[in-house]
C-alpha positions in Angstrom: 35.3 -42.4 13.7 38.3 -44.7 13.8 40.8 -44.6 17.0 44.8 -44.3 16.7 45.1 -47.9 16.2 43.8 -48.1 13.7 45.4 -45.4 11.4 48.8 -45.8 10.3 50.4 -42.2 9.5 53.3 -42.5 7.4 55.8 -39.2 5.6 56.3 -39.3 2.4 57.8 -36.1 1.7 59.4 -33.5 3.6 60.1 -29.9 1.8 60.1 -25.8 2.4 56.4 -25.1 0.6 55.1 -28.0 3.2 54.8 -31.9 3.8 53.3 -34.7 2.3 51.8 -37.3 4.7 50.6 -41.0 3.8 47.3 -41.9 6.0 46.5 -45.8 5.7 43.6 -47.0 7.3 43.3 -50.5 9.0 40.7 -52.5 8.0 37.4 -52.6 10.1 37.6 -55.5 12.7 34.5 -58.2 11.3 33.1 -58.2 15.1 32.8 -54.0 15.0 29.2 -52.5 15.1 28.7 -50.2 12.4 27.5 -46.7 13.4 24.1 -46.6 11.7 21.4 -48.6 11.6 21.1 -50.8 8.9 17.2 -51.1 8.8 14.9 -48.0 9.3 13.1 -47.9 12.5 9.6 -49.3 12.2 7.0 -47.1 12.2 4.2 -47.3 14.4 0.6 -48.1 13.9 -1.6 -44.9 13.0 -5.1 -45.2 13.9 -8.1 -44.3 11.8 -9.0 -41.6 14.7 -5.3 -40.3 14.6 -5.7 -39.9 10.5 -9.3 -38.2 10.8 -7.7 -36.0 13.7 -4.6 -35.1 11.3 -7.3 -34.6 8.2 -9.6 -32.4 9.9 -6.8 -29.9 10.9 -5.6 -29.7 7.8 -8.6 -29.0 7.0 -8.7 -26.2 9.4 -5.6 -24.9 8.2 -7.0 -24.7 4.8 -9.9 -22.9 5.8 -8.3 -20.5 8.4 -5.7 -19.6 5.1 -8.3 -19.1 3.0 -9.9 -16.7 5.2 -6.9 -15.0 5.9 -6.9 -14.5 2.1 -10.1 -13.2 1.4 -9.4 -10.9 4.6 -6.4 -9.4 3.1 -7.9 -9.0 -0.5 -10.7 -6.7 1.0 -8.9 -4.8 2.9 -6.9 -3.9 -0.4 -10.1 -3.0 -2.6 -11.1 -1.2 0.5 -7.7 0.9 0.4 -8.1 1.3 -3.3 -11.4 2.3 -2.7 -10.5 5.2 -0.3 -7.4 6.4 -2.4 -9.7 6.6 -5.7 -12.3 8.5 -3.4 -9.4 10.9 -1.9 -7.9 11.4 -5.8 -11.6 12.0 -6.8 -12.3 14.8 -3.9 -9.0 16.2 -4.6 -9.7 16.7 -8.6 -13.4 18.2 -7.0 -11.5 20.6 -5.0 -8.9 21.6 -7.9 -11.1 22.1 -10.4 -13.9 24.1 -8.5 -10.8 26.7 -7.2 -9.4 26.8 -10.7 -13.0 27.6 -12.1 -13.6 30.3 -9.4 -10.4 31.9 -9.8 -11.0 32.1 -13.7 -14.4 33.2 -12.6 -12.6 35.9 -10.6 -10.6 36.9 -12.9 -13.0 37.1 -15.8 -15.1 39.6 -13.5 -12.0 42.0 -12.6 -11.6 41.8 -16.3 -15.0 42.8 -17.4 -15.4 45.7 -14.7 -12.1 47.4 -15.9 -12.7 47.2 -19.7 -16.5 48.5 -19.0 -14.7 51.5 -16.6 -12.3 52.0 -19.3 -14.9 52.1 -22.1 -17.2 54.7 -19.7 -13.9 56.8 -19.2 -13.4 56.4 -23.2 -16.9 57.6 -23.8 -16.6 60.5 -21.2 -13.8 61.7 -23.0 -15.1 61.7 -26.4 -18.2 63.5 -25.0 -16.4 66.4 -24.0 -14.2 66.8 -26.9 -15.3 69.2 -29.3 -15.8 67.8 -33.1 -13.7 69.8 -35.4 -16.0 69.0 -38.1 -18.4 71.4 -38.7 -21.1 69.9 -40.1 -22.9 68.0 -37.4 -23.6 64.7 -39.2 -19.8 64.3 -39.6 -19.1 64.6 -36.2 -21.5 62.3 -34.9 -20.2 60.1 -37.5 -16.5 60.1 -36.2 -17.3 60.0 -32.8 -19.3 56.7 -33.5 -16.7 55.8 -35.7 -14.1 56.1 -33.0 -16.2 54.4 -30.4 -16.2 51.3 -32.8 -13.2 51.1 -33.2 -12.1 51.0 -29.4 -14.8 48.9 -28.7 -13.4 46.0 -31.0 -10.3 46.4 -29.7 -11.5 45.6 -26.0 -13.8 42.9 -27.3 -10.7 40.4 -29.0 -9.3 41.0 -25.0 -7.8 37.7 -23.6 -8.2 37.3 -20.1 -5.5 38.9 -18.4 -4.3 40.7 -21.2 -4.2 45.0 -20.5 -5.4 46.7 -23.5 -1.8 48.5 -24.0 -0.7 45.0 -24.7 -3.7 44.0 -26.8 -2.5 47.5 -28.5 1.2 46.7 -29.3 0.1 43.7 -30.9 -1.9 45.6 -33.4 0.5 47.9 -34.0 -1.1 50.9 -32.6 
């Protein structure tokens, strides 16, 4: 850095939004040491050992980082590994409570139209045929016993047969 004597300050120009200086610099003195070395420091003499040492930790380094690589990569397939087990279970689990509550279902279903169809058949039992020839009767009963047994066998699950009977138009 230059010292005072060096640096000549000089105004120029003097107004309300500020000031204008002139800075003139004295030329450097021919005897002055300049601040930076000229020539780059020498380097010293490396050794074969010292270049072997150096080589064979890098080498180390490359191994170590390698390692650390591989290490990481397994524990991510292992990770993948447990989640795709986990998601497979789960799917396990859904599907066998969906299938047994169908299952359920499908069973409360089939007990109620085969008690409905008993209480059906009971009741046609005990009415009295107004036909009076025998065959005729027997004929309409069976007749009527057809019919509500198609009507319980189209049946979705879930479905009561009052709706299965609006939709018929009965």
């Amino acid at each position: 850095m230059a010292t005072s004597e060096e640096i000549l300050v000089k105004e120029l120009d003097k107004r309300a939004s500020g000031q204008a200086f002139e800075v003139i610099l004295a030329a450097p003195a021919p005897d002055a040491k300049p601040e930076f070395p000229l020539t780059p420091p020498k380097k010293k003499d490396v050794s074969l050992e010292e270049i072997q040492r150096k080589l064979d930790a890098a080498e180390e380094r490359r191994k170590n980082h390698e390692a650390e690589v591989l290490r990481h990569l397994a524990e991510k397939r292992e990770h993948e590994k447990e989640v795709l087990q986990k998601a497979m279970e789960e799917n396990n689990n859904f599907s066998k409570m969906a299938e047994e509550k169908l299952n359920q279902k499908m069973e409360a279903n089939k007990e109620n139209r085969t008690a409905l169809m008993a209480a059906m058949n009971e009741k046609f039992k005990e009415k009295v045929c107004v036909y009076p020839n025998l065959q005729n009767c027997i004929l309409f009963t069976r007749l009527l016993g057809i019919y509500f047994y198609s009507c319980f066998i189209g049946q979705e699950v879930g479905r009561g047969a009052k709706e299965q009977g609006n939709q018929r138009g009965i």
